[in-house]
C-alpha positions as CSV (number, residue, x, y, z in Angstrom):
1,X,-249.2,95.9,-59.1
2,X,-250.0,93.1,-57.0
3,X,-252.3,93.4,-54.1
4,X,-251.3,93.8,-50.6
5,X,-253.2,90.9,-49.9
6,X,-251.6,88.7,-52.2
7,X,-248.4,89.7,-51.0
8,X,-249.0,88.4,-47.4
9,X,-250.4,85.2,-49.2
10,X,-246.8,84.9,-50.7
11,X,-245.1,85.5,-47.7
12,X,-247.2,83.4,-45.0
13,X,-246.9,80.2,-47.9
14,X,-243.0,80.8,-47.9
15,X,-242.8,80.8,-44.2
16,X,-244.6,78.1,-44.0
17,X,-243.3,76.4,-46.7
18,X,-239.6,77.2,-45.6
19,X,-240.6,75.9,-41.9
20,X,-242.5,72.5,-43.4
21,X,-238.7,71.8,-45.3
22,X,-236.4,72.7,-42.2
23,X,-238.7,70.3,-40.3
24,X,-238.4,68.0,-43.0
25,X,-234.6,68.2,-43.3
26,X,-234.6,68.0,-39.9
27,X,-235.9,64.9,-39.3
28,X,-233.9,63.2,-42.7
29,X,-231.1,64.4,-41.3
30,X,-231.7,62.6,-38.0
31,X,-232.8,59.6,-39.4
32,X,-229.5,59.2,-41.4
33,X,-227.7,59.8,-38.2
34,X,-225.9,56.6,-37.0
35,X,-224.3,57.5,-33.9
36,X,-226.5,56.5,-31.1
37,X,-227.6,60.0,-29.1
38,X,-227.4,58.8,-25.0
39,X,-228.3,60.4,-21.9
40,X,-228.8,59.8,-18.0
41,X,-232.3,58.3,-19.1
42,X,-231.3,55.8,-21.6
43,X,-227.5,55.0,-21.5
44,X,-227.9,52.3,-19.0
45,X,-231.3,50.6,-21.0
46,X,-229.2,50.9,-24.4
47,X,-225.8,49.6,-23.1
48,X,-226.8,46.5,-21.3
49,X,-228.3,45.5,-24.7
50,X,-225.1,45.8,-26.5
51,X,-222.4,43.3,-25.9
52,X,-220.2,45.9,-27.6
53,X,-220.6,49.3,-27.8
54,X,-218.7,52.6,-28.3
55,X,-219.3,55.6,-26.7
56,X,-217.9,59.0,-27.0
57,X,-218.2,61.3,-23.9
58,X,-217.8,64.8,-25.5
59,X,-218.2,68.8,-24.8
60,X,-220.3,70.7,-27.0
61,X,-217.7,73.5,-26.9
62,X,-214.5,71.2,-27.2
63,X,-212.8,72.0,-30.5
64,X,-211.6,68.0,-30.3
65,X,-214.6,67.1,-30.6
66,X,-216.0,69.0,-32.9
67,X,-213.1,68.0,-35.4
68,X,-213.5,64.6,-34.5
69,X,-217.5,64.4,-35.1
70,X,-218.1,63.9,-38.9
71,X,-215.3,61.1,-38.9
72,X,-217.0,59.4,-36.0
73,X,-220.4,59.9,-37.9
74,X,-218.7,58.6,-41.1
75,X,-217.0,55.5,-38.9
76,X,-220.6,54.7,-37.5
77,X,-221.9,54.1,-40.7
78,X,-219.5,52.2,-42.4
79,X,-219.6,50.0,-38.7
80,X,-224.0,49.9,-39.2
81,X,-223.2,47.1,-42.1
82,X,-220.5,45.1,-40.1
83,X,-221.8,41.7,-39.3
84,X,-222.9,41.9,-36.5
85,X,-223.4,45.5,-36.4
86,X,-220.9,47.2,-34.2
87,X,-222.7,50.4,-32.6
88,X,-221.3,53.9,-31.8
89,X,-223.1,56.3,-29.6
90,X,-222.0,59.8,-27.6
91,X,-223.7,61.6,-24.6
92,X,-222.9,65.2,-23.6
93,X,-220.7,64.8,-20.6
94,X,-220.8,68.7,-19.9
95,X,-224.7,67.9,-19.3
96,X,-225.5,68.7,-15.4
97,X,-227.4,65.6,-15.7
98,X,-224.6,63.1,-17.2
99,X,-222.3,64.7,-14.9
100,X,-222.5,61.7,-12.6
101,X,-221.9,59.1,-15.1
102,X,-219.2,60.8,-16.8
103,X,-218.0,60.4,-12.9
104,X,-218.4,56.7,-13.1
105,X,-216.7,56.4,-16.2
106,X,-213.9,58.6,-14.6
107,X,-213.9,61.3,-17.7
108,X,-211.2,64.0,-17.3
109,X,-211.1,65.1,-21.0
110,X,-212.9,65.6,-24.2
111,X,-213.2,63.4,-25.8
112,X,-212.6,60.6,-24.3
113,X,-214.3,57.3,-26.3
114,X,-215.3,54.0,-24.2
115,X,-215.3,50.5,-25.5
116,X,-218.3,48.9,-23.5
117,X,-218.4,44.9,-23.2
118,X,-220.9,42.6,-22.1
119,X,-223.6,45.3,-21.7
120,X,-221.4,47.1,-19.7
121,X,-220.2,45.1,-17.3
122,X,-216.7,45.5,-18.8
123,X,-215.0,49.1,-19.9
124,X,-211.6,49.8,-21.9
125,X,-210.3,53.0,-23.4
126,X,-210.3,53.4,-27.3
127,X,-206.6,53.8,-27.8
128,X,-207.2,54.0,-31.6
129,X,-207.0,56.8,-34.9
130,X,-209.5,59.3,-34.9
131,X,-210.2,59.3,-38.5
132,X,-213.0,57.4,-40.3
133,X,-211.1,54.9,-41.5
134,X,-208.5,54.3,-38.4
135,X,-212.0,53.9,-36.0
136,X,-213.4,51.5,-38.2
137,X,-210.5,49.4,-38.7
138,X,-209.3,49.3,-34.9
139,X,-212.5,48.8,-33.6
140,X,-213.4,45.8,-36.3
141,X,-210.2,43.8,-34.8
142,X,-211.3,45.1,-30.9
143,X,-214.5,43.5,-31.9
144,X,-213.3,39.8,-32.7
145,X,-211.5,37.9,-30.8
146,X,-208.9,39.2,-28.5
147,X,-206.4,36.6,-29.6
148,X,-206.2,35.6,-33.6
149,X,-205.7,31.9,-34.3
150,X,-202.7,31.7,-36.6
151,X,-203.1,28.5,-39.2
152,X,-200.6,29.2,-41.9
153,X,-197.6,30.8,-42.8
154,X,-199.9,33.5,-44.6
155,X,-201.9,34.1,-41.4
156,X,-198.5,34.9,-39.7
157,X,-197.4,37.2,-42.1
158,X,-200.9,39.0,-42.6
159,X,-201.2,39.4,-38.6
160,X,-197.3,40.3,-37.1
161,X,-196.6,43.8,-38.0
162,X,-194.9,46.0,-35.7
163,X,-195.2,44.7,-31.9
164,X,-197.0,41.5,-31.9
165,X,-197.8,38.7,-29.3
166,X,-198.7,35.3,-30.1
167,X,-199.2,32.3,-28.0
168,X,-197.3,29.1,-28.7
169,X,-198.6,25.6,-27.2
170,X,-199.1,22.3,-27.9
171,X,-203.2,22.5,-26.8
172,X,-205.2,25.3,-27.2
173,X,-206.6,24.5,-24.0
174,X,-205.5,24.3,-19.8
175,X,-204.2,26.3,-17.5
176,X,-201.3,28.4,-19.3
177,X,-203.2,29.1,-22.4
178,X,-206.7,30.0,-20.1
179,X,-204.0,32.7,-18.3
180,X,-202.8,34.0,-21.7
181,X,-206.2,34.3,-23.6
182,X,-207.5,36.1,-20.1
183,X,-204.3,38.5,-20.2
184,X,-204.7,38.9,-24.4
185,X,-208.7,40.2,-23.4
186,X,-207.0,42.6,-20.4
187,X,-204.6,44.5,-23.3
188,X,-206.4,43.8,-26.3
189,X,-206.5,48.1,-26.3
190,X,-202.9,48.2,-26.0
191,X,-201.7,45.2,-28.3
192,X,-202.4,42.7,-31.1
193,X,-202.8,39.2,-29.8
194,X,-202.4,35.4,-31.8
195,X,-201.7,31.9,-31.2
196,X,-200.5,29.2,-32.8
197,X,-200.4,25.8,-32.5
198,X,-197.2,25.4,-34.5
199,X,-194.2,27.6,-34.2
200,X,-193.0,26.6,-37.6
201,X,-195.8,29.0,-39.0
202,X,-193.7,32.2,-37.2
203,X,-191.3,34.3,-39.2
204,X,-188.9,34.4,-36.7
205,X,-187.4,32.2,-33.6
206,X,-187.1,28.9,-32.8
207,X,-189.0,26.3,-35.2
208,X,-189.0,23.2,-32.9
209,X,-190.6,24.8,-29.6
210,X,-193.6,22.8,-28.7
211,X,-194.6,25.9,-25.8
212,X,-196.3,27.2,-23.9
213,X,-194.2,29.8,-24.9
214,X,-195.2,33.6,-25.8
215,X,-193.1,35.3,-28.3
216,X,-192.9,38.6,-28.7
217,X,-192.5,40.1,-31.9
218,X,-190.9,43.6,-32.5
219,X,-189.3,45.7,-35.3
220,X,-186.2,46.9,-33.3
221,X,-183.6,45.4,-30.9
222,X,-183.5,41.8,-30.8
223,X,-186.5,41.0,-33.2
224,X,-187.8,39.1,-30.9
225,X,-187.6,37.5,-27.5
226,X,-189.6,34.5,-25.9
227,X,-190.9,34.1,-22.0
228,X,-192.2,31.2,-20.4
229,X,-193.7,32.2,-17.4
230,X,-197.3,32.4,-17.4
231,X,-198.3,34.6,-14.2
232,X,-200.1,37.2,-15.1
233,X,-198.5,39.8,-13.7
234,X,-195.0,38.7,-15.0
235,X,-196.5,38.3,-18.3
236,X,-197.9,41.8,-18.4
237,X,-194.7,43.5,-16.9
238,X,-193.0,41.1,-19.8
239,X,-194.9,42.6,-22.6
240,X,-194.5,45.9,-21.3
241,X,-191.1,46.2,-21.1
242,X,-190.1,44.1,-24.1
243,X,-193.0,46.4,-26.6
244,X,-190.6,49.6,-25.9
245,X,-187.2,49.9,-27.8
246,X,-183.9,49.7,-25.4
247,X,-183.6,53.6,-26.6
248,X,-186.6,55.5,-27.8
249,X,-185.8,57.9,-30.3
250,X,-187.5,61.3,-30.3
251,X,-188.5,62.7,-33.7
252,X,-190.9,63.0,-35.9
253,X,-191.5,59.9,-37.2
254,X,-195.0,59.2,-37.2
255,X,-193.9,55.1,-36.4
256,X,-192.4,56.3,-33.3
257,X,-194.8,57.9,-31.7
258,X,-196.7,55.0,-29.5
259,X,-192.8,54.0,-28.3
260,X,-192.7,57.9,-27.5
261,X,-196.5,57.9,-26.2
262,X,-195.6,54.5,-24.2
263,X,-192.4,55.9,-23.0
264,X,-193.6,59.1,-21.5
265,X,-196.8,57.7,-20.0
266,X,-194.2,54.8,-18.1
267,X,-194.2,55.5,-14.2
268,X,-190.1,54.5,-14.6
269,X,-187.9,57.5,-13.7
270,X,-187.0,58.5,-17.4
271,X,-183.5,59.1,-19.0
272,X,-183.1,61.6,-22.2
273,X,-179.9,62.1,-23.9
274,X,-180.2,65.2,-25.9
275,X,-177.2,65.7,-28.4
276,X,-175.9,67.2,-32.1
277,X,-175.8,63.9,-34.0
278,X,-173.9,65.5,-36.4
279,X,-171.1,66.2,-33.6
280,X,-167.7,64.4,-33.4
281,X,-168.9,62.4,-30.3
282,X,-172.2,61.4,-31.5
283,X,-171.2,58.3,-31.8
284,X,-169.4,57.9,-28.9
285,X,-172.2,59.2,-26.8
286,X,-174.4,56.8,-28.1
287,X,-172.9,53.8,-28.2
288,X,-171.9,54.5,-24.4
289,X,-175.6,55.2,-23.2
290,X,-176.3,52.6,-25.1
291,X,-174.8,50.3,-22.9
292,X,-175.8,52.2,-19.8
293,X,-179.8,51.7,-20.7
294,X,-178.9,47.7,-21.0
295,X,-176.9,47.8,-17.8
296,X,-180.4,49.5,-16.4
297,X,-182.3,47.1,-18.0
298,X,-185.4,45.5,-15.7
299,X,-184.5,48.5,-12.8
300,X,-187.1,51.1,-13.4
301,X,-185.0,53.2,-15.9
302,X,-186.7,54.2,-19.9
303,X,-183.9,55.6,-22.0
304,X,-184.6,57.8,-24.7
305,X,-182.1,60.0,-27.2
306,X,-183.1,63.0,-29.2
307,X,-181.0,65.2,-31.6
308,X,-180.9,68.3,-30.3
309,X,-181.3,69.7,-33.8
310,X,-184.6,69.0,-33.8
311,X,-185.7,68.4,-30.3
312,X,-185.4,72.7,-29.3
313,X,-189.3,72.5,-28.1
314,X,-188.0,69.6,-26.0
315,X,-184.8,71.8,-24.4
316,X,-187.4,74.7,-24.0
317,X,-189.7,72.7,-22.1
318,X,-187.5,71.1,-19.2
319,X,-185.6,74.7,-19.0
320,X,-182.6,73.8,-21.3
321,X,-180.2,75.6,-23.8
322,X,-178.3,74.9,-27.0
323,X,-175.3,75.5,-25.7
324,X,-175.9,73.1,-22.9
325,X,-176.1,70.1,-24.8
326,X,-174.9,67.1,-25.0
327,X,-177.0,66.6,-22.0
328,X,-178.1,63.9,-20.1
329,X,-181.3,64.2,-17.9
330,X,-183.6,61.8,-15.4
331,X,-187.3,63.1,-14.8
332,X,-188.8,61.6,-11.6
333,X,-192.4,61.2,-11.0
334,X,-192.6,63.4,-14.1
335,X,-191.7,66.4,-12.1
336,X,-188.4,66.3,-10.2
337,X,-185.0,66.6,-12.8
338,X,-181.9,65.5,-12.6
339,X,-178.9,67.5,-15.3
340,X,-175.6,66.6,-16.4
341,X,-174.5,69.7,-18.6
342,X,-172.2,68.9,-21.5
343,X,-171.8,65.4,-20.5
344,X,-168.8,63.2,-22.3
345,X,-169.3,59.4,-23.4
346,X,-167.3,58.3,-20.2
347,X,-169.2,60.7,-17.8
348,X,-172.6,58.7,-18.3
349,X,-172.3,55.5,-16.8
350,X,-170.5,56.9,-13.4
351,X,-172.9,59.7,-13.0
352,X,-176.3,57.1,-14.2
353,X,-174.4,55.5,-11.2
354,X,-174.6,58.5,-8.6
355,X,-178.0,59.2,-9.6
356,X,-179.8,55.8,-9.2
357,X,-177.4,56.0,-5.5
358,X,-179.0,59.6,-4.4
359,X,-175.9,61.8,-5.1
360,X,-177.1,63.7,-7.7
361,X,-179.0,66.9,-6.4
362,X,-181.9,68.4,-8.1
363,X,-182.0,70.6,-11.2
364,X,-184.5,73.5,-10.7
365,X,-186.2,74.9,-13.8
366,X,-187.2,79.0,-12.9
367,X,-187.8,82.0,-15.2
368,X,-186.2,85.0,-13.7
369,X,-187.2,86.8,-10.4
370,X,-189.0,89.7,-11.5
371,X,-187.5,93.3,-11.4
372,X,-190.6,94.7,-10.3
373,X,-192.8,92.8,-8.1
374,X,-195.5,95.7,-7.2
375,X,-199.0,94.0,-8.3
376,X,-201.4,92.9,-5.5
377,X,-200.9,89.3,-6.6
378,X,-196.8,88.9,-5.9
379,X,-195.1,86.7,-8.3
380,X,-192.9,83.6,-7.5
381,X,-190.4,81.7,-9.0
382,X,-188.4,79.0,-8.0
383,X,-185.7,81.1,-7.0
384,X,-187.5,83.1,-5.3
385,X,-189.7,80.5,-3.4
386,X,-187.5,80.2,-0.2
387,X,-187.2,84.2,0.1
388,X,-190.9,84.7,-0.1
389,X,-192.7,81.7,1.1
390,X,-190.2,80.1,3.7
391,X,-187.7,82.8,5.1
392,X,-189.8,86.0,5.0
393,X,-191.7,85.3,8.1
394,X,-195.2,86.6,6.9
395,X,-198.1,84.2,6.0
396,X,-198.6,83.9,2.3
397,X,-201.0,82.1,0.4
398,X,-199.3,80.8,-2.8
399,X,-202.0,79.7,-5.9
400,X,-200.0,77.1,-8.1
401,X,-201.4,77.4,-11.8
402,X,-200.8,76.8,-15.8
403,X,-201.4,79.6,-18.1
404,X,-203.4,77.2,-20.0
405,X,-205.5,75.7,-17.0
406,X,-209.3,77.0,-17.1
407,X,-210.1,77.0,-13.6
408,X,-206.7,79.2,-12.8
409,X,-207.7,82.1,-15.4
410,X,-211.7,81.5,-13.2
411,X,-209.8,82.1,-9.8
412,X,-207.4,84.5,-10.9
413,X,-209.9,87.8,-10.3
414,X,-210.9,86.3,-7.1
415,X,-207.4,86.7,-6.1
416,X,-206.9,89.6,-7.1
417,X,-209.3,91.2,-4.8
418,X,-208.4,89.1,-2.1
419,X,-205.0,90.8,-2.2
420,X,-206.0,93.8,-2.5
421,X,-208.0,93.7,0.6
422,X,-204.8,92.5,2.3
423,X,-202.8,95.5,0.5
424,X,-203.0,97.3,3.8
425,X,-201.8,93.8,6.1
426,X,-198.1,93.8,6.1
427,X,-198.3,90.5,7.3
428,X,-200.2,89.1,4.6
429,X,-198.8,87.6,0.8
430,X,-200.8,86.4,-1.6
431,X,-199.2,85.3,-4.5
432,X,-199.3,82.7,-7.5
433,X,-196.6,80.8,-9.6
434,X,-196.3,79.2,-12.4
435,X,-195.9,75.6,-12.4
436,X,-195.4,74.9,-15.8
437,X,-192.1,77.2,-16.0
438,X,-190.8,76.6,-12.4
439,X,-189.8,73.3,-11.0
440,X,-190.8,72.8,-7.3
441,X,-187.9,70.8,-5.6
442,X,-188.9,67.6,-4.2
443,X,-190.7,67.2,-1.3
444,X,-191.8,71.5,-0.8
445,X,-195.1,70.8,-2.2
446,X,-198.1,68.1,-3.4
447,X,-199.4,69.0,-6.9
448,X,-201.7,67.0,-8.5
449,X,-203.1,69.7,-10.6
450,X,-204.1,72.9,-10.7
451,X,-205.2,75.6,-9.6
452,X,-203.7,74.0,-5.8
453,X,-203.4,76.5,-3.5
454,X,-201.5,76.8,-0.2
455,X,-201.2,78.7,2.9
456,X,-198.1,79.2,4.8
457,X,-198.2,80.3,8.3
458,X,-195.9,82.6,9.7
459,X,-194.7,80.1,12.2
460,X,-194.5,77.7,9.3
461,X,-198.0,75.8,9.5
462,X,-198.8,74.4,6.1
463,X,-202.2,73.7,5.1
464,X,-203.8,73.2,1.9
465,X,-207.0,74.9,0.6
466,X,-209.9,73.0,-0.6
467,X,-212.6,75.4,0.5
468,X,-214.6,77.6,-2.3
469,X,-213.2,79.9,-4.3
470,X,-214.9,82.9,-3.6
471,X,-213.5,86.2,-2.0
472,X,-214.9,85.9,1.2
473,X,-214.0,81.6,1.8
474,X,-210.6,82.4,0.7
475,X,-210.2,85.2,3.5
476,X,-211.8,83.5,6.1
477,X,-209.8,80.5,5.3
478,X,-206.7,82.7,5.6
479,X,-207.9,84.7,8.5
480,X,-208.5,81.2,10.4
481,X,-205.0,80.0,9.8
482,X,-202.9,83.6,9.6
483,X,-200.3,83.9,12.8
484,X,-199.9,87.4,14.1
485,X,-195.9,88.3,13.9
486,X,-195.7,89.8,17.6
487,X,-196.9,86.3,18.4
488,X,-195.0,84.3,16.3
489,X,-191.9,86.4,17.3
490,X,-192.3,85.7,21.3
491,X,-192.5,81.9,20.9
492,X,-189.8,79.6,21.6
493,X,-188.4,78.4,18.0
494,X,-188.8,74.4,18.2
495,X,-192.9,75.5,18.8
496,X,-193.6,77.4,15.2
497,X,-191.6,74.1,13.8
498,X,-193.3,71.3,15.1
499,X,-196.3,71.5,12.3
500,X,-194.2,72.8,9.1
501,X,-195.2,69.5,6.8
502,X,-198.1,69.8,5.0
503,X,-202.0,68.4,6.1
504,X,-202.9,65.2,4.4
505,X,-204.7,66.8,1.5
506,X,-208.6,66.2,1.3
507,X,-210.4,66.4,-2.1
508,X,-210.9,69.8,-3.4
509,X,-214.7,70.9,-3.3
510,X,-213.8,72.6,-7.0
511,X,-212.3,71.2,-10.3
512,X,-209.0,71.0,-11.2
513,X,-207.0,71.1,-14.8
514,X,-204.7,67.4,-14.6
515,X,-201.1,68.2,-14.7
């Protein structure tokens, strides 16, 4: 039997034996890290010594991130051997102290990955694949030349896939191609760039054009199309809207999805014709919007058609039904809608003409106004808005949140004491709806995100609150800004008008979730 002695000898050696190999693990595994760890301290000393560099801006407790960190490991490696190197780094923007520069960099989600030019001096969004092999291939071709030189017929055909730009002119030098090289750098994120000295060399157009020209390569509609004007701004609203099909198609085709990506992100007012392709009138119905979306062509109008087959999460979320369809719908500012229920082939172009004149009124999305409404917090909908908010005469503050938004489920307790210390005021509402299964008609309220929250006089005051969100702010906020009904009653009527519209909103002195 072996000595007690001994037996602590054994132990102590495999403690420290076990500690001496997790120490040196430890620092093998760091030294075959390649992405670049950065902080407050070092990110600006590192950066301006790259002329370009990659950075990551990530949560520790994002699941995105998490997913996305052994690819991004994986990527920086393969990248460690390119010549030159091309470098890829991350800093922990949920760090108090990189709060500010994740500020700079205007971060609003994890993660969110920064291409970083001329030590910094320059910034573009990586607007590539998040797998090993997508991040090294898109950030190899960000890291060359914005604009690829096309020599040959087999240069053409290697580089025009998909949408493509190249440059066409008789000098690879002056004024035109300096404005389309400086353009090409400004979207290189967005879209593939070449020139040419020789048209001949292109698949497709005109063979004897000498340029400047820019032709615009695309695998729908037309093929192609060619534009002469070199102002920048033209250029770039050229490129935008000749990239996008006539008629995005929703589905699931995985080539679609930057024309889907592109066409929601668009500030145009967007049309969606949702129908049963395998309907009598499908082809009717398209053809005629197909025409409608060229007679919008150039006026601030995307089209897109879905079959309604397979589009039902689409119909669910802008508050739509089977049974409604075909249907033909505009979304402005991405929040007001406009609805033309079972629409015929000959009804769209007359009604695409009432809209774009202001004649057709607003659809309102709204879940049912509930049965029982007996909770400290009272709940709206949009069809219950006016009757609570704007004709009950009492002064309500109204929280506008997402189920999904972080800060709303943080506030929601606070709220529910403040209404409960108001349970006794008959005077007082406080109450919350949801803004991602109501529609707010245009022009009631500003939201920019959420939680916003509003207070509603009972003379009709509006004023938005931007104060802290504790218990005791919230009340005193309300408490300086509540009417008292015998008051409100006994004034003349064009009085509790004259300040009904909103405050100019300030910023908010607490997060909020984007929309």
């Amino acid at each position: 039997m072996a000595s007690s002695s001994l037996i602590r000898f054994l132990v102590l050696a495999s403690v420290l034996f076990s500690a001496s190999f997790i120490e040196i693990y430890a620092d093998e595994a760091e030294a075959k890290e390649s992405v670049l760890t950065l902080d407050n301290s070092n990110f600006s000393d590192v950066v301006s010594k790259h002329n370009f560099i990659v950075v990551e801006f990530y949560a520790p407790w994002c699941g995105h991130c998490q997913k996305l960190a052994p690819e991004y490991e994986k990527a920086a490696s393969i990248l460690s051997s390119h010549d030159p190197p091309i470098v890829l780094a991350k800093i922990d923007a949920n760090e108090e102290s990189n709060r500010e520069l994740a500020g700079q960099f205007e971060i609003r989600g994890f993660p969110t990955i920064k291409i970083l030019r001329n030590g910094g001096k320059s910034s573009q969004d990586y607007k590539g694949p998040r797998d090993a092999e997508g991040i090294v291939d898109y950030l190899k071709k960000q890291s060359g030349p914005a604009s690829a030189e096309i020599k040959s017929a087999e240069d053409a055909s290697s580089l025009i896939n998909n949408v493509f730009i190249v440059g066409i002119f008789p000098k690879l030098s002056g004024e035109e191609f300096d404005s389309y090289m400086a353009l090409a750098e400004k979207l290189r994120s967005d879209y593939s760039f070449g020139h040419t000295l020789d048209a001949k060399l292109l698949p497709r157009g005109e063979t004897s054009v000498s340029g400047p020209v820019v032709r615009l390569f695309k695998p729908f509609d037309e093929q192609f199309v060619d534009f002469k004007d070199f102002d920048a701004a033209k250029l770039e609203k050229f490129i935008e809207e000749s990239s996008i099909p006539l008629v995005t198609v929703f589905d699931n085709d995985p080539n679609n999805h930057v024309y889907l990506s592109k066409f929601f992100n668009s500030p145009n007012d967007k049309a969606m014709l949702f129908l049963n392709y395998t309907s009598e009138v499908a082809d009717s119905l398209k053809s005629k919007y197909r025409e409608v979306a060229e007679q919008y062509k150039g006026e601030g109008i995307s089209f897109l058609i879905g079959d309604s087959q397979s589009s039902q999460a689409a119909l669910n979320y802008f508050g739509l039904k089977e049974e409604q369809v075909p249907v033909l719908l505009v979304q402005k500012n991405d929040r007001f809608k406009y609805v033309n229920f079972n629409v015929e082939a000959d009804q769209i172009a007359p009604w695409m003409k009432d809209y774009k004149n202001g004649n057709v009124p607003q659809f309102v999305k709204s879940e049912p106004i509930p049965e029982s409404n007996n909770e400290p917090v009272k709940v709206v909908v949009a069809d219950s808005l006016q009757d609570i908010v704007f004709k009950s005469g009492k002064n309500v503050l109204l929280e506008f949140y997402s189920p999904w938004c972080g800060h709303c489920k943080k506030l929601a307790p606070t709220l529910e004491e403040v209404a409960v210390s108001y349970e006794s005021d008959p005077e007082i509402i406080i109450a919350k709806f949801d803004a991602t299964a109501n529609d707010i008609a245009d022009g009631d309220f500003d939201i920019q995100g959420y939680p916003t929250v509003y207070f509603r006089s009972a003379s009709g005051k509006l004023v938005d609150y931007n104060g802290d969100r504790t218990k005791e702010d919230i009340i005193n906020f309300i408490e300086t800004n509540r009417d008292r009904i015998a008051e409100v009653d006994s004034k003349p009527k064009e009085d509790t008008e004259a300040d009904s519209k909103p405050k100019d909103s300030k910023p908010d002195s607490e997060a909020k979730d984007e929309l």
